[in-house]
C-alpha atoms as one frame of an Amber mdcrd trajectory, in Angstrom:
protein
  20.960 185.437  58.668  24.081 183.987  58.628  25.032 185.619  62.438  22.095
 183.731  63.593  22.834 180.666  62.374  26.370 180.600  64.102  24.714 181.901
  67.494  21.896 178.952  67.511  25.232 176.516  66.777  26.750 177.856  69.541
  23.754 177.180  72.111  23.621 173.917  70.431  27.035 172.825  71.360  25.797
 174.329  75.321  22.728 172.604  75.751  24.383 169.286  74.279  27.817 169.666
  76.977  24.953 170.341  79.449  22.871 167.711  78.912  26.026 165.283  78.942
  26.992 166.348  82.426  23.681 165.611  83.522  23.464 162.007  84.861  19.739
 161.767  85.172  20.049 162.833  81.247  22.263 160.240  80.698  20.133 157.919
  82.886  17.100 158.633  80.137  19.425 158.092  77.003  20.466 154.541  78.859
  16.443 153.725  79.271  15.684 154.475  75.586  18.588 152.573  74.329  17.647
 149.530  76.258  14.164 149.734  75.350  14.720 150.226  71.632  17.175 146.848
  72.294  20.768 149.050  71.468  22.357 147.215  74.584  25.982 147.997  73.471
  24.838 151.983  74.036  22.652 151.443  76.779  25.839 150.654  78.438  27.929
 153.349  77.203  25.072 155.591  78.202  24.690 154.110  82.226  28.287 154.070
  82.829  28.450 157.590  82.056  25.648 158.237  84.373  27.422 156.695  86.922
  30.560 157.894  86.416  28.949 161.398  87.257  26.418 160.189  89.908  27.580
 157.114  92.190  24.852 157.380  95.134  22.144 156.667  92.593  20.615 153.070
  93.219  18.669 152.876  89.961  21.256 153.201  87.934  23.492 150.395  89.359
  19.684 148.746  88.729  19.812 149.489  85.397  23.141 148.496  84.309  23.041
 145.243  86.010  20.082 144.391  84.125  21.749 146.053  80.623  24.707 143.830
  81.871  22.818 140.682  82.349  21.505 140.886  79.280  24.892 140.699  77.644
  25.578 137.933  79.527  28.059 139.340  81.549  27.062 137.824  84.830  30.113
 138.967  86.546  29.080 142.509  85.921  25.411 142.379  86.439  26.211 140.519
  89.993  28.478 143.636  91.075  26.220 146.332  89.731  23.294 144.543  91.987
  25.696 144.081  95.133  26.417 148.303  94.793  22.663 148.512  94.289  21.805
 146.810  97.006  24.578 148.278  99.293  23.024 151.659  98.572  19.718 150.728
  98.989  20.767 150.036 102.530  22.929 152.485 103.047  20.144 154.872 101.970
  17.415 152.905 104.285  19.783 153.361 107.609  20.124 156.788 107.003  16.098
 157.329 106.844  16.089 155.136 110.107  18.511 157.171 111.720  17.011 160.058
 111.048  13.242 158.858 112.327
């Protein structure tokens, strides 16, 4: 019983490194810490989504609003700017390839 134990531990410890490489993963934890009002960790939890996934708009979306918030204006406003910067970046690629 005891070999089993250590084996499920150790596919424990690989699902979790897994699911913290994963920035749509991240993305989720971020959603449900902001929605259950744990700002402070909804922003630990975006900016590690980020840090593994810059080219996805929402989550510049999301951390701007986490951001604002906190009041941290000066955050929020660059988050949006990189948002919005992808957003087009993202629509003149779709043009270019109509």
């Amino acid at each position: 019983q005891m070999g089993r134990e250590a084996e499920t531990n150790v596919y424990r410890a690989r699902v979790k490194k897994y699911r913290e490489s994963n920035p749509y993963y991240l993305y989720q934890m971020a959603m449900r810490a902001k929605g259950e009002g744990r700002w402070d960790e909804a922003t630990d939890w975006i900016i590690k989504a980020i840090s593994k996934q810059k080219a996805e708009e929402r989550f510049y979306r999301l951390a701007a609003e986490v951001y604002e918030h906190q009041q941290l204006f000066d955050q929020a406003k660059k988050m949006l700017n990189k948002a919005d910067a992808l957003a087009a970046q993202q629509s003149d690629q779709l043009q270019a390839s109509l």
